[in-house]
C-alpha positions in Angstrom: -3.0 -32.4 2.6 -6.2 -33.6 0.8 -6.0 -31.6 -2.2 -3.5 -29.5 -4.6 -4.8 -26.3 -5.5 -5.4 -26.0 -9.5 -2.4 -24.8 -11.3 -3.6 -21.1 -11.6 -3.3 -20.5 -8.0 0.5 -20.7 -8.3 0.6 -17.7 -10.5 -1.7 -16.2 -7.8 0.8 -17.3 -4.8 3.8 -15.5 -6.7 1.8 -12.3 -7.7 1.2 -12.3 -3.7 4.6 -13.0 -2.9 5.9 -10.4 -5.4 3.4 -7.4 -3.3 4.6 -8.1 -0.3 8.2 -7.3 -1.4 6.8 -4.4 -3.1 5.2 -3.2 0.5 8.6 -3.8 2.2 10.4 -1.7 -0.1 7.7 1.4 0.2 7.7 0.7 3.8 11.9 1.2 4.1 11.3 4.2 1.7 9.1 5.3 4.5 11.7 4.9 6.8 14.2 6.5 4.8 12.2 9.7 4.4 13.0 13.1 6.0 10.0 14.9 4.2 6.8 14.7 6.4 4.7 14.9 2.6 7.1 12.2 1.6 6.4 10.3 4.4 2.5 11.0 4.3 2.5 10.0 0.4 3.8 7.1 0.9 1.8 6.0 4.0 -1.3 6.2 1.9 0.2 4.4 -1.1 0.8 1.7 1.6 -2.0 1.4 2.6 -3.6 1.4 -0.5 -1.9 -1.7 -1.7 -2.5 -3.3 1.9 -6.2 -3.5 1.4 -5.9 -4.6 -2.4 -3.5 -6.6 -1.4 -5.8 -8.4 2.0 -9.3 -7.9 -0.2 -7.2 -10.6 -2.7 -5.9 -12.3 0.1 -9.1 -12.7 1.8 -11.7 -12.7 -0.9 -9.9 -15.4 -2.8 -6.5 -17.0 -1.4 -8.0 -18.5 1.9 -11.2 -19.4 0.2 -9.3 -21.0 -2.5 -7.2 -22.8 0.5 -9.3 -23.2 3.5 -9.8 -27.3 3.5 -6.7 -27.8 1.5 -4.2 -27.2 4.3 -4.1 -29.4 7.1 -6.9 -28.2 10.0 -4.4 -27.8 13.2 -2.6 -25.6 10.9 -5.3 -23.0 10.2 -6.9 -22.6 13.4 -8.5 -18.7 12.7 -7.0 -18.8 9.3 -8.0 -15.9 8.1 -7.0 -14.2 11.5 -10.5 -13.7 13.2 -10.5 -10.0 14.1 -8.9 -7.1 12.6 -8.2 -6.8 8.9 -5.1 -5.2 7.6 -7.4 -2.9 5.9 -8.7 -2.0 9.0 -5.2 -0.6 10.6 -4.5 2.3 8.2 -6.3 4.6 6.6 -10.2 3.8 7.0 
């Protein structure tokens, strides 16, 4: 590595870290759902937080990191194509 990313971005890494295990856990309540309005309220509350979630990710993490990590690690880091935010609910 060339860099270390400023201390702030720690607090940024774990606040990340933290959604995702908020979107695994609405994503097993999902599964867990026998209500198709249950079900439908919580696919839209998931995909809510996934675009908050990849607009953070993409508007400011990989900026934030892109020349800091080693190149033949990042080739297409962000993934070049489809956005998360792109998948569900337009």
């Amino acid at each position: 590595m060339s860099a270390k990313p400023a201390a702030g971005h720690n607090d940024a890494i774990a606040l990340l870290k933290a959604d995702h295990r908020k979107i695994e856990d609405l994503f097993e309540k999902f599964e867990a759902a026998k209500s198709a309005d249950l079900k439908q309220t919580l696919a839209h509350e998931i995909c809510v937080k996934l675009k908050i979630h990849t607009l953070v990710e993409e508007e400011i993490s990989y900026p934030t990191f892109r020349g800091l990590i080693e190149d033949d690690v990042t080739p297409g880091f962000p993934p070049v194509g489809i956005r998360a935010g792109q998948l569900c609910c337009a």
